[in-house]
C-alpha positions as CSV (number, residue, x, y, z in Angstrom):
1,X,18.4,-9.4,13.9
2,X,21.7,-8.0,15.3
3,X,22.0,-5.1,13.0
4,X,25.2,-3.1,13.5
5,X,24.1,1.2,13.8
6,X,26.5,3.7,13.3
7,X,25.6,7.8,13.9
8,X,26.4,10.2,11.2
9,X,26.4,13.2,12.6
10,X,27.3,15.0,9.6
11,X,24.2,13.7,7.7
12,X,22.5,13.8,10.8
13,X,21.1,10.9,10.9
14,X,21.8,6.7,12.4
15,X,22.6,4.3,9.5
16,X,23.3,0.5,8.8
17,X,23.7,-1.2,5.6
18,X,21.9,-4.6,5.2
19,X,22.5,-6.6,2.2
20,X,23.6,-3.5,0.4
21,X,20.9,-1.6,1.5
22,X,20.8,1.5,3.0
23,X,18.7,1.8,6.0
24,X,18.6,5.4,7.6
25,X,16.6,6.9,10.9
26,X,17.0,10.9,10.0
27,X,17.1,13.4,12.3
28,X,17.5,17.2,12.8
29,X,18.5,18.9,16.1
30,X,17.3,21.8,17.1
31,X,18.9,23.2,20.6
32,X,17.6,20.5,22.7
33,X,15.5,19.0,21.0
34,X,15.6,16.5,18.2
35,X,13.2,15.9,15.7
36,X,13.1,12.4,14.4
37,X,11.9,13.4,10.6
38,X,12.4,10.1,8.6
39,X,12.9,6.3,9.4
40,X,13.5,4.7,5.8
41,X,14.5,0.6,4.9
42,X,14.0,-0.7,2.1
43,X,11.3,-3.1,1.4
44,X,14.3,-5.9,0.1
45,X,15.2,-6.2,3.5
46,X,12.3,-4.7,5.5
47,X,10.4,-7.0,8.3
48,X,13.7,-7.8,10.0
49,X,13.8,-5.1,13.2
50,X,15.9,-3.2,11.2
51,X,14.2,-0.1,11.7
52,X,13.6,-0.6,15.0
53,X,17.4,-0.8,16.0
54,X,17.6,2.6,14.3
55,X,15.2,4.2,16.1
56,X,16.9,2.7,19.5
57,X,20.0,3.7,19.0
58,X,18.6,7.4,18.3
59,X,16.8,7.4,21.2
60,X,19.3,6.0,23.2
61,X,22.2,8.5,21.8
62,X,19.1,11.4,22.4
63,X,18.4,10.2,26.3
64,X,22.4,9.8,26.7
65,X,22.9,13.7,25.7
66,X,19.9,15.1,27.4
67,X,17.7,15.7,24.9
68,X,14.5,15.0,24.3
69,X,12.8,14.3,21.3
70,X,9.9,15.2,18.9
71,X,8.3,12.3,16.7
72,X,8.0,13.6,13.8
73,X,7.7,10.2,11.9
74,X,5.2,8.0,12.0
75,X,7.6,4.7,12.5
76,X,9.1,6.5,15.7
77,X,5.9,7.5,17.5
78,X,4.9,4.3,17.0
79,X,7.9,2.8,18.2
80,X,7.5,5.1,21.0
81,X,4.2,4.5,22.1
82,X,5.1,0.2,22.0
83,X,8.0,1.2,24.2
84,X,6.3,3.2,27.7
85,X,10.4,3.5,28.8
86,X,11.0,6.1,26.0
87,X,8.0,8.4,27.1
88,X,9.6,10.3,29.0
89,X,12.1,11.6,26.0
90,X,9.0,13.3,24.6
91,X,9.5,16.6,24.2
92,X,5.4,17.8,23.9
């Protein structure tokens, strides 16, 4: 599914609304590192790769700044681990 993400900094966090729902990847930076702390879709709309093209994009706006990152959530060290190319974001 081509889901369309959009990064809101203020809220700290990468977003896309599906079929009216929400769907969030939240994150919380902390100098250079950023702690992915929440990957949420709702089950309405879950099972589509939604919440793997939130992840993506926060890894990819993470490795585009510099920084590395600190799965904190179970979906993105998961997603991390099924991806070898993101390993060296790792911040441990």
């Amino acid at each position: 599914m081509n889901v369309a993400v959009t990064h809101n900094e203020a809220r700290q966090r990468f977003e896309t609304t599906v079929d009216g729902q929400l769907c969030v990847a939240d994150y919380q930076r902390r100098g250079d590192v950023v702690w992915m702390t929440h990957t949420g879709v709702p089950g309405a709309v879950g099972g589509r790769g939604i919440a793997a093209a939130l992840v993506r994009a926060a890894l990819e706006w993470a490795e585009g700044n510099g920084y590395k990152v600190e799965p904190a959530c179970s979906y993105v060290e998961a997603y991390m681990r099924r991806h070898p190319e993101t390993q060296k974001l790792l911040a441990r």
